[in-house]
C-alpha positions as CSV (number, residue, x, y, z in Angstrom):
1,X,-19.6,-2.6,-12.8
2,X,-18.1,0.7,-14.2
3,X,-15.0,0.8,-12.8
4,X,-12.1,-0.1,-10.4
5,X,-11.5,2.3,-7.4
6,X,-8.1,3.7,-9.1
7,X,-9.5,4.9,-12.2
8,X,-13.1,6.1,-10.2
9,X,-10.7,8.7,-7.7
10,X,-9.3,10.1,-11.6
11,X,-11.9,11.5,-11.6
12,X,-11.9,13.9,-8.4
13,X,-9.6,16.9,-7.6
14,X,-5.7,15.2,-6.7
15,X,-7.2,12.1,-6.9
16,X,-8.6,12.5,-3.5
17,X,-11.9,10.6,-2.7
18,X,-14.3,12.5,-0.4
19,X,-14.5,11.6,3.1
20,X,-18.1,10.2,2.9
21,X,-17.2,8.3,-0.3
22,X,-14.3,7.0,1.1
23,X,-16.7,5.8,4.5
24,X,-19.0,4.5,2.4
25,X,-16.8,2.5,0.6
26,X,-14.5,1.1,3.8
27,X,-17.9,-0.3,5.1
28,X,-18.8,-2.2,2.3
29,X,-15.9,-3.7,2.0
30,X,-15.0,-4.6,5.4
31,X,-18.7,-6.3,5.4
32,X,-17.0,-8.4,2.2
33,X,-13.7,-9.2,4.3
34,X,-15.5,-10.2,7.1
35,X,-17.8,-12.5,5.4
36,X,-14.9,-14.1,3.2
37,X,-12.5,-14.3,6.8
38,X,-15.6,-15.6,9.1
39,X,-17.5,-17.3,6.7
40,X,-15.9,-18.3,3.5
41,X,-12.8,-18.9,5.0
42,X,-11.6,-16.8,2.3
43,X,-8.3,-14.8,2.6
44,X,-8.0,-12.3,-0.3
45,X,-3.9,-11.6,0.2
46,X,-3.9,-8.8,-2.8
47,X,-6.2,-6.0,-1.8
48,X,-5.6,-2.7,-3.6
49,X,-8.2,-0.3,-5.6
50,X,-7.5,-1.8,-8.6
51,X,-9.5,-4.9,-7.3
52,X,-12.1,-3.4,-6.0
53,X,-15.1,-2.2,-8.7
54,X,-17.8,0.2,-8.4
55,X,-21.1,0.4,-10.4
56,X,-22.1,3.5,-12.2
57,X,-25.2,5.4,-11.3
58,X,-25.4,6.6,-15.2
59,X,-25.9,4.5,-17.3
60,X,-25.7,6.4,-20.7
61,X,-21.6,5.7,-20.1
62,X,-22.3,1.8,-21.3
63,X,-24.6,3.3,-24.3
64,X,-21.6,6.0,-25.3
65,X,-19.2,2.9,-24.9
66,X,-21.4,1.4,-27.6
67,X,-21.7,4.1,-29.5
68,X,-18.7,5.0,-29.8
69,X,-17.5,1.0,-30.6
70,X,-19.4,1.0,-33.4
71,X,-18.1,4.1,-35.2
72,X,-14.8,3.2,-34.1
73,X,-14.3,-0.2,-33.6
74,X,-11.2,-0.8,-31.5
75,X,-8.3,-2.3,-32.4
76,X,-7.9,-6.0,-32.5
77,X,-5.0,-8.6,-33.4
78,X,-5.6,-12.5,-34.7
79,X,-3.8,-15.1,-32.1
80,X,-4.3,-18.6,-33.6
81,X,-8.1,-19.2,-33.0
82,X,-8.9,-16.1,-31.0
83,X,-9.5,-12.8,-31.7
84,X,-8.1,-10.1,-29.1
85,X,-9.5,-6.5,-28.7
86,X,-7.3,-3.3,-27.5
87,X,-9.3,-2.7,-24.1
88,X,-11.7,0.4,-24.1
89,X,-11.9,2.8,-21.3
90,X,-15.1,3.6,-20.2
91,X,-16.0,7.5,-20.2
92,X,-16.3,9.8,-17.1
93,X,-20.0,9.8,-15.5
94,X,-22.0,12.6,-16.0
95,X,-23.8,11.7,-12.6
96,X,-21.7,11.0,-10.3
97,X,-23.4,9.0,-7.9
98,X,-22.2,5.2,-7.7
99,X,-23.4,2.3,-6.8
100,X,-22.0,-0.4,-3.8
101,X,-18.0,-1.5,-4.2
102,X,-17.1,-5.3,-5.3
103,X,-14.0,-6.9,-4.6
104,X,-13.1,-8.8,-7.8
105,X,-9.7,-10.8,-8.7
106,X,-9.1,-13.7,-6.6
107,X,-6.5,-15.0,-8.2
108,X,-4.2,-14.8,-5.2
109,X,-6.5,-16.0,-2.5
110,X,-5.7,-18.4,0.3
111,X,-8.3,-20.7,1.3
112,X,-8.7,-22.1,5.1
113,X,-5.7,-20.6,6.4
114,X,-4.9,-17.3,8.6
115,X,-1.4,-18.0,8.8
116,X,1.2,-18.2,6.0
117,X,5.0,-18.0,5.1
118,X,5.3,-17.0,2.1
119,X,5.4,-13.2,0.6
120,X,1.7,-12.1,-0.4
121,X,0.0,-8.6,-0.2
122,X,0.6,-5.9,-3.3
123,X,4.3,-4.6,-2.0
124,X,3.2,-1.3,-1.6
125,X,0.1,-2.0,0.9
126,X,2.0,-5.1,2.2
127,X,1.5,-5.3,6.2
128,X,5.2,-5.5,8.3
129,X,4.4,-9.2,9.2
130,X,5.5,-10.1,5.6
131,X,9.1,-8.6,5.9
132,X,9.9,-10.1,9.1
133,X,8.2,-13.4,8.2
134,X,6.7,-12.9,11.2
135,X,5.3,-16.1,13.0
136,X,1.6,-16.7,14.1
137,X,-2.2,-15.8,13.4
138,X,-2.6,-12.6,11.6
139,X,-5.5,-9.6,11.0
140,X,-5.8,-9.1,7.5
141,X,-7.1,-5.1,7.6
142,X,-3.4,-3.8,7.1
143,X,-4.2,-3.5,3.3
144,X,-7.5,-1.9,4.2
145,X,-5.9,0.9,6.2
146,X,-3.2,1.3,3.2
147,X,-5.8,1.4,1.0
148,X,-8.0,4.0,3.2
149,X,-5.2,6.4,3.2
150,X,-4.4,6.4,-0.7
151,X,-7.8,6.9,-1.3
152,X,-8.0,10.1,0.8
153,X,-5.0,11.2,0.8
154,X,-4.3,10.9,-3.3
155,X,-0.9,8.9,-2.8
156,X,0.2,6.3,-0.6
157,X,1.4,6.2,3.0
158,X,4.4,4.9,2.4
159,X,7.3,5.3,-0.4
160,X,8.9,1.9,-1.4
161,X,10.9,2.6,-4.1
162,X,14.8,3.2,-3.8
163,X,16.4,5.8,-5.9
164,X,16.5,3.4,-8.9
165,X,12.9,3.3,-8.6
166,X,12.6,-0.2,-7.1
167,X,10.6,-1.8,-5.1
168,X,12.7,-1.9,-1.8
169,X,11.9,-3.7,1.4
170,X,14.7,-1.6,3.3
171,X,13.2,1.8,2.0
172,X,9.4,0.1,3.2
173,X,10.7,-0.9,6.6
174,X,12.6,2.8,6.9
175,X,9.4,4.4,6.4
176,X,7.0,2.0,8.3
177,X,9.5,2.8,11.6
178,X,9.9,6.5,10.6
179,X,5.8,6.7,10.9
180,X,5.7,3.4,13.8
181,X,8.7,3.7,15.5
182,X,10.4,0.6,15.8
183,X,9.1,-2.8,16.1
184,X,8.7,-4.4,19.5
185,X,11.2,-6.9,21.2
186,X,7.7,-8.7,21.5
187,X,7.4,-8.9,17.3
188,X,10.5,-9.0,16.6
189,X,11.2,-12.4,18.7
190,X,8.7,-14.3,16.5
191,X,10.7,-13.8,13.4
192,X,13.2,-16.1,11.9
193,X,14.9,-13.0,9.9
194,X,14.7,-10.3,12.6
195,X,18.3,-9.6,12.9
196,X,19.0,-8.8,8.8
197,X,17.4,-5.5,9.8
198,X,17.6,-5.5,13.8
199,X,21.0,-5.9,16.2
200,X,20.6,-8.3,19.3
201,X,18.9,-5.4,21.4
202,X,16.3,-4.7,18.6
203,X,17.7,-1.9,17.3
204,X,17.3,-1.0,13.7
205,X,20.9,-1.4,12.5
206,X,21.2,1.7,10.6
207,X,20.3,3.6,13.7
208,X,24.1,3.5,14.1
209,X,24.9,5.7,11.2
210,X,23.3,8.5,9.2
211,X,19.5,7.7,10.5
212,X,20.9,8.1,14.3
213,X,22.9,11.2,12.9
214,X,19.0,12.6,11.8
215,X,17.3,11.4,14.9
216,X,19.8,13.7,17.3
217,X,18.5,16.9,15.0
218,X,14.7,16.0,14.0
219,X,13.3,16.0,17.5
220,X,9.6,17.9,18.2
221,X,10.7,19.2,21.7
222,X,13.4,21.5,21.0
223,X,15.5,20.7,24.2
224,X,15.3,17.7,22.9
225,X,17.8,18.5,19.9
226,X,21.8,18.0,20.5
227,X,23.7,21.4,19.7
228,X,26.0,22.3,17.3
229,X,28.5,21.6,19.6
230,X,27.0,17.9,20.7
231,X,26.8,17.0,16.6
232,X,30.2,17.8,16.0
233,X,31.6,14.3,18.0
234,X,28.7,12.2,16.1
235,X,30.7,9.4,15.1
236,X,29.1,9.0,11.6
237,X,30.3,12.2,10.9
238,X,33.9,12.2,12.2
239,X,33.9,8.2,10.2
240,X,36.3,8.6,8.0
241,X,36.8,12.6,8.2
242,X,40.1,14.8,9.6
243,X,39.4,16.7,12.2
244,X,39.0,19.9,11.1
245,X,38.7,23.6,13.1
């Protein structure tokens, strides 16, 4: 294996896989999940590019790896008994033809299970069920459809960082009903922790401030957008503000 899907999209213009690449890959990999789900009983819980390798159609990249370690040897450190060498990236292909994806790193799989509690899934790719805590049997292609778009699109579908560059489930959840909409009553029911983010009629709780502020202004239809006239009684804007003329 050459390498993982992250460093393999380096190599093409923004980082943007070509649509037949990306096809080819999505197959290949949905053939693995379905074997591990069905078969294995496998659930993977931490699919992302980084875990997924691809063989190199040239091969003179592992012979210029070699090469290249012998005239410069790379750089090692002595810890107790063991000897532990600086990793060495492998160089770009001239032939860029590849061979079929793997999935590799199991280190956070779940075995015989569908259903679980606790918070698994890479936070960026991780599927709404996770932030709700969401009760019941789940579909585990969420990460696949996160991953589909990243890999065509050259940066994810969704921006989870807060302005101090955190990872932040508000921001996620923001984002995912920005794109969604919001969750249904029907979703929202089966989870323990629905009204930190919801009120009692399932509305997202900032929908009462600034967000519902946006939504009177940021409509397709144009009719559909409140005048001038309509924004100026908005009462997130008159909170805490004179009245002025």
């Amino acid at each position: 294996m050459a390498q993982n899907l992250t460093s393999h999209r380096r190599i093409f213009p923004g980082h943007q896989l070509p649509e037949e690449c990306v096809k080819s890959i999505l197959i290949r990999v949905l053939y693995a999940l379905d074997f591990l789900h069905s078969k294995a009983k496998v659930i993977h819980t931490d699919l992302h590019p980084k875990n997924i390798l691809v063989a190199s159609g040239d091969k003179t990249i592992f012979s210029d790896l070699e090469r290249d370690e012998m005239e410069h040897p790379s750089a090692r450190k002595v810890d107790g008994d063991r000897v532990i060498y600086e990793s060495r990236e492998l160089g770009v292909p001239k032939k860029l033809n590849f061979g079929q994806p793997m999935i590799c790193d199991f280190g956070e799989a779940r075995n015989g299970a569908d259903s679980y509690d606790a918070l698994i899934q890479p936070f960026l790719y991780r599927a709404p069920k996770w932030f709700y805590r969401c009760l019941g049997r789940t579909k585990w292609t969420w990460s696949v459809g996160m991953m589909a778009w990243h890999l065509m699109e050259g940066d994810p579908l969704f921006d989870t960082t807060d302005a101090d560059g955190k990872n932040s489930s508000v921001q996620h959840v923001a984002e995912m009903c920005a794109l969604l909409g919001p969750p249904p009553g029907e979703f929202l029911r089966r989870s323990p922790i629905m009204f930190a983010c919801f009120d009692e009629n399932y509305n997202l709780k900032t929908e009462t401030d600034f967000f519902a502020f946006m939504r009177k202004i940021l409509q397709w239809v144009p009719e559909d957008r409140q005048s001038a006239k309509e924004l100026l009684s908005d009462p997130w804007l008159r909170s805490g503000v004179r009245s002025r003329r």
